[in-house]
TIVO-2410 file (N, C-alpha, C; in nm, 3 decimals):
# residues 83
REC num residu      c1      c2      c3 atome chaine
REC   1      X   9.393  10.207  10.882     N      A
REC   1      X   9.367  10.091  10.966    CA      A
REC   1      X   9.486  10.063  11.057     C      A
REC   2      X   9.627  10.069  11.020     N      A
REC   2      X   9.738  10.035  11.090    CA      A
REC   2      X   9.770  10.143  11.245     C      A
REC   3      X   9.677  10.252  11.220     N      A
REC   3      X   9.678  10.339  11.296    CA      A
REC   3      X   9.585  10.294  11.397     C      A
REC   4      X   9.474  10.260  11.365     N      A
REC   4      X   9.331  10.225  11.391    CA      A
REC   4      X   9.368  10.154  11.490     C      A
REC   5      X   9.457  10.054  11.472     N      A
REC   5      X   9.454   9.894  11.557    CA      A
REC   5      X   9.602   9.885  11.621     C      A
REC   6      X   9.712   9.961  11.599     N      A
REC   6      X   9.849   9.961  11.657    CA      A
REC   6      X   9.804   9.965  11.790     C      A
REC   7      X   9.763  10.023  11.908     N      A
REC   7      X   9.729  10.018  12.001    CA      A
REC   7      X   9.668   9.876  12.028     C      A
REC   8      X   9.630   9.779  11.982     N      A
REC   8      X   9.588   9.641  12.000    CA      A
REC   8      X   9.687   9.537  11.972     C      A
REC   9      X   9.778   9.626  11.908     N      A
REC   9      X   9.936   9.491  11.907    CA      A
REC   9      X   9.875   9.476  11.747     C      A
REC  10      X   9.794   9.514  11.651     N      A
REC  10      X   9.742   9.462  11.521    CA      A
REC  10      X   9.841   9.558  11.395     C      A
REC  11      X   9.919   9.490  11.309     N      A
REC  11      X   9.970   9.535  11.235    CA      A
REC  11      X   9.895   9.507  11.110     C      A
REC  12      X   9.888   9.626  11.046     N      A
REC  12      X   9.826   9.619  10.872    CA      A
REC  12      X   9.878   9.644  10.789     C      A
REC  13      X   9.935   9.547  10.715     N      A
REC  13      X   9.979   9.577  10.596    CA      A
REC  13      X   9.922   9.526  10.486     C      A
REC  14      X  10.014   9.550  10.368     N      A
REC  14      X   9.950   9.478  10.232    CA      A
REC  14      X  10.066   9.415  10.123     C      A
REC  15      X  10.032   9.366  10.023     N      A
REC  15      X  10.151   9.300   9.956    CA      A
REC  15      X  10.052   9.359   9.807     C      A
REC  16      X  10.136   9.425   9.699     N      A
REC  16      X  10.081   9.446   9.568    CA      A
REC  16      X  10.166   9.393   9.481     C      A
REC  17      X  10.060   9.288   9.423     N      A
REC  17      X  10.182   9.207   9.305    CA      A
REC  17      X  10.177   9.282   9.197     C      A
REC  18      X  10.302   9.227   9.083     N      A
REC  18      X  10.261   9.276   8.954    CA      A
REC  18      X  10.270   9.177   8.897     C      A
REC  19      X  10.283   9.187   8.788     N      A
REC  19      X  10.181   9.060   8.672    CA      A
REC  19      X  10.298   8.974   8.676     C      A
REC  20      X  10.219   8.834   8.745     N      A
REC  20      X  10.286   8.661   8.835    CA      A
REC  20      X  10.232   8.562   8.730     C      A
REC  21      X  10.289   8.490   8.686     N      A
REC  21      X  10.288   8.354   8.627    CA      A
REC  21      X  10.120   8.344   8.714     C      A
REC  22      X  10.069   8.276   8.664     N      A
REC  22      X   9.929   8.229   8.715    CA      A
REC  22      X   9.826   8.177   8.619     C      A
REC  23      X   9.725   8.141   8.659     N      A
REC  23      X   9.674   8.066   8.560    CA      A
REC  23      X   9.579   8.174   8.490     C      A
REC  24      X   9.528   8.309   8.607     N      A
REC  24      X   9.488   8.467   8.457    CA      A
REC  24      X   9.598   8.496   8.381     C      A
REC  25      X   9.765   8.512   8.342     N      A
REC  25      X   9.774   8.468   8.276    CA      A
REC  25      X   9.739   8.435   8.157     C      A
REC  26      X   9.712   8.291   8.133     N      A
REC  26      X   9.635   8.236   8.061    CA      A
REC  26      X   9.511   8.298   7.973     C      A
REC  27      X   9.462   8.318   8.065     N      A
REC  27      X   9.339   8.418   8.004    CA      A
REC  27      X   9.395   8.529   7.932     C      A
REC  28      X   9.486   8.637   7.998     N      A
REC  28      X   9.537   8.730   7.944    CA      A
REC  28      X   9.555   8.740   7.831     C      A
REC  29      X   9.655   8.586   7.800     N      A
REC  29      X   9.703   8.558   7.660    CA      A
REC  29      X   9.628   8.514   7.550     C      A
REC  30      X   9.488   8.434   7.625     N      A
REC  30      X   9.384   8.368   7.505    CA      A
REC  30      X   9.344   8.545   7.493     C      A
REC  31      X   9.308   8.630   7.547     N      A
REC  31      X   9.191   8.738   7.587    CA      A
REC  31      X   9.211   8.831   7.439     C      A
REC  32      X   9.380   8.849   7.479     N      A
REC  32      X   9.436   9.000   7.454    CA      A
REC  32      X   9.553   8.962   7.315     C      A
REC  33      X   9.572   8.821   7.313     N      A
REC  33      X   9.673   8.799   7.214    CA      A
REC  33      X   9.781   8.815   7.270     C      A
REC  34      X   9.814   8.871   7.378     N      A
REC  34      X   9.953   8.888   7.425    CA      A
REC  34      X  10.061   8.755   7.437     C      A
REC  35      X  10.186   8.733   7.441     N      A
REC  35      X  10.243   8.638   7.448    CA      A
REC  35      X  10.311   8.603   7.577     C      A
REC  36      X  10.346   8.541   7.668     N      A
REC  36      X  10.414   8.521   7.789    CA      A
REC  36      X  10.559   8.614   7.777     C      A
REC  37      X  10.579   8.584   7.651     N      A
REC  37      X  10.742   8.678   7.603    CA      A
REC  37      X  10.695   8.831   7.591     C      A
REC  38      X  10.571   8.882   7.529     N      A
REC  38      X  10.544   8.999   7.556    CA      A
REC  38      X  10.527   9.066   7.655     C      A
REC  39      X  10.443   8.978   7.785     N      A
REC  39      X  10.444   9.046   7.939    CA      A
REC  39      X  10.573   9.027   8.012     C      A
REC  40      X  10.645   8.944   7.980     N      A
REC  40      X  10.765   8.969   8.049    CA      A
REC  40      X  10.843   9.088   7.975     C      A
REC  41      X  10.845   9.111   7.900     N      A
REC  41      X  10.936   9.186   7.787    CA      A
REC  41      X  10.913   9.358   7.832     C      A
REC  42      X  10.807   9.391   7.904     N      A
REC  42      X  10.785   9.532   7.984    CA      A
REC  42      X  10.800   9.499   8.097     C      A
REC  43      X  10.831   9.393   8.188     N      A
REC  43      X  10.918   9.377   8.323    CA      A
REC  43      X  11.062   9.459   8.291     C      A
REC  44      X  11.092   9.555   8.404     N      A
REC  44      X  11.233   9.572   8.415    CA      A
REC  44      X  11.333   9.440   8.433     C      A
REC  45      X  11.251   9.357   8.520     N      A
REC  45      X  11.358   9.204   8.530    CA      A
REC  45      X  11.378   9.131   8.423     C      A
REC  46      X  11.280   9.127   8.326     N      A
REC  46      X  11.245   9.046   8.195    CA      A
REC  46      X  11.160   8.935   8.213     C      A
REC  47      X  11.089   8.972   8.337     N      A
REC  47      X  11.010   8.797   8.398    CA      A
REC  47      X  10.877   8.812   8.407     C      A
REC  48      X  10.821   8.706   8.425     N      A
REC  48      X  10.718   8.744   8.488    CA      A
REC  48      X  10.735   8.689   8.653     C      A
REC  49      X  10.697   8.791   8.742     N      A
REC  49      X  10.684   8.693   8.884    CA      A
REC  49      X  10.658   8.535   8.910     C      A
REC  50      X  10.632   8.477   9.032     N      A
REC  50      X  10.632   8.408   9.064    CA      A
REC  50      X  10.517   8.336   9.171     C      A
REC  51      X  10.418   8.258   9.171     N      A
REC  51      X  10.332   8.314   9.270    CA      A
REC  51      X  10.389   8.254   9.466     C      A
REC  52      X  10.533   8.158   9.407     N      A
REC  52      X  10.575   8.166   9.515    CA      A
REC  52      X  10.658   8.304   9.586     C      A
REC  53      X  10.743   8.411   9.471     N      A
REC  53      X  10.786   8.513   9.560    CA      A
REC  53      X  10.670   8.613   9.608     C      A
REC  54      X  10.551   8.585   9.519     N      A
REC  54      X  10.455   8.706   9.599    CA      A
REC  54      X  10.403   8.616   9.751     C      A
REC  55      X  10.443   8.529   9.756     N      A
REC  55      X  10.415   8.416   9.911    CA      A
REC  55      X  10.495   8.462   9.978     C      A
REC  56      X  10.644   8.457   9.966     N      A
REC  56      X  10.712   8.499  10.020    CA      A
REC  56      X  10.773   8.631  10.059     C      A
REC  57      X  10.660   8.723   9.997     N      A
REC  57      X  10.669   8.900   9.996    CA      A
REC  57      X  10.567   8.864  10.189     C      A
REC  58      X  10.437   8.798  10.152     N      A
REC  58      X  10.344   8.786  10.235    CA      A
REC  58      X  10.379   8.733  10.341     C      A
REC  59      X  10.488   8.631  10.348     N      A
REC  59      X  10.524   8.530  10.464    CA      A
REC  59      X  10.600   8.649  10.562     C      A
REC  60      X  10.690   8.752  10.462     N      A
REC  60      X  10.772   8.841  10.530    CA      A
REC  60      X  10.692   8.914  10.635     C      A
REC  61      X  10.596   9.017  10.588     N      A
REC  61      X  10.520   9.018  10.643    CA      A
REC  61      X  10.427   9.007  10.816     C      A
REC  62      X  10.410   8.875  10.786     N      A
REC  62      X  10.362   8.792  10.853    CA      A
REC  62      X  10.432   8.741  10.999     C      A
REC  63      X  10.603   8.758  10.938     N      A
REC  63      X  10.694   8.700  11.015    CA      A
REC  63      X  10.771   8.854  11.148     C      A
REC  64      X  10.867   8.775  11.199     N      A
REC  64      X  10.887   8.856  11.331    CA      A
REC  64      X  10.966   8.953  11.287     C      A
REC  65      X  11.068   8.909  11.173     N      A
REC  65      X  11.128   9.025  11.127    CA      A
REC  65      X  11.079   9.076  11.102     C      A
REC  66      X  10.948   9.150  11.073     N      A
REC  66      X  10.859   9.253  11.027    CA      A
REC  66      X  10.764   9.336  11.111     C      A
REC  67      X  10.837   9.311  11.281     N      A
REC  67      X  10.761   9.309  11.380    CA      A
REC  67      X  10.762   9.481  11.405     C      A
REC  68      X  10.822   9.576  11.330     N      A
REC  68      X  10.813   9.698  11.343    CA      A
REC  68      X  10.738   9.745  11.222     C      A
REC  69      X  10.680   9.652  11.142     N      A
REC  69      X  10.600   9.717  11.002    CA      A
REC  69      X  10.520   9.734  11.016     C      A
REC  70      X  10.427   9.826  11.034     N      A
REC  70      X  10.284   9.854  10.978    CA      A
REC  70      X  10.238   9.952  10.901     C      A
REC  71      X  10.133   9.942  10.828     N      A
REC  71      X  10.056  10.077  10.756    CA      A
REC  71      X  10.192  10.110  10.634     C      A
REC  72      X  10.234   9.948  10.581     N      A
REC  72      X  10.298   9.988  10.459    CA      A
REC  72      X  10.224   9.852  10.338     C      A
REC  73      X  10.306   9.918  10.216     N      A
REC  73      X  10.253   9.843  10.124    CA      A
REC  73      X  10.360   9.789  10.057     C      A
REC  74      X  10.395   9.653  10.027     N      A
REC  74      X  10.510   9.593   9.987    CA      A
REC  74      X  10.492   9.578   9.814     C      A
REC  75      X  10.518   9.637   9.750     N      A
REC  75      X  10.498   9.656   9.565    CA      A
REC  75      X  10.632   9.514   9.562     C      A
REC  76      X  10.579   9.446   9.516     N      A
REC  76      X  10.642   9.286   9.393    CA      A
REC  76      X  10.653   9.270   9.302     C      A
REC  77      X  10.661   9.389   9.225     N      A
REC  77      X  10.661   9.382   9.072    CA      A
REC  77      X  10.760   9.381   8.989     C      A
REC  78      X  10.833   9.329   9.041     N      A
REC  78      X  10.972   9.358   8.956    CA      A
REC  78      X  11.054   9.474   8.895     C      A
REC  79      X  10.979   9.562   8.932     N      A
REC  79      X  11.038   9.711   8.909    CA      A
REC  79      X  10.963   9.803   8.822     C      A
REC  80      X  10.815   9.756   8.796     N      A
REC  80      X  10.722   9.786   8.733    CA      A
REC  80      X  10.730   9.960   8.761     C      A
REC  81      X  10.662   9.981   8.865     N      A
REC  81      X  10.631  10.114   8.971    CA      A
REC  81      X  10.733  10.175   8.945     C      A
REC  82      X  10.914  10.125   8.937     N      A
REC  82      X  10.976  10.227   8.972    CA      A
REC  82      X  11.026  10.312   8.856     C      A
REC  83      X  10.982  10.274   8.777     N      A
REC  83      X  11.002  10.310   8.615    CA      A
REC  83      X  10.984  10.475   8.636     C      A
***
């Protein structure tokens, strides 16, 4: 798509979170038994995200500093992927 539409001034990107404080979550933990200390505890950071830094993965994005990005994918996971 970023290819598709660069010629129109249209940049495409994407933002991929990894597992953010949120209210699934919740579910996760009623679902699966898991504990908030257990999903953070396979973060390389020891956290769980945030659903304001995955906002602010998106705002980047969005913004002018990013005015040469397209046809990428911004991974938020705290270092999940790079394992």
């Amino acid at each position: 798509m970023a290819v598709d539409h660069v010629d129109a001034g249209i940049r495409v990107n994407s933002v991929s979170p990894g597992t953010t404080e949120t209210p699934w979550i919740d579910r996760v933990v009623a679902d699966q038994g898991e504990s908030r200390d257990d999903l953070a505890a396979r973060q390389p950071m020891g956290r769980l995200g945030t659903a304001e830094e995955i906002a602010e993965a998106a705002l980047y994005l969005a913004s002018r500093e990013a005015a040469f990005t397209t046809g990428t994918d911004l991974v938020v996971d705290g270092g999940v992927t790079a394992r």
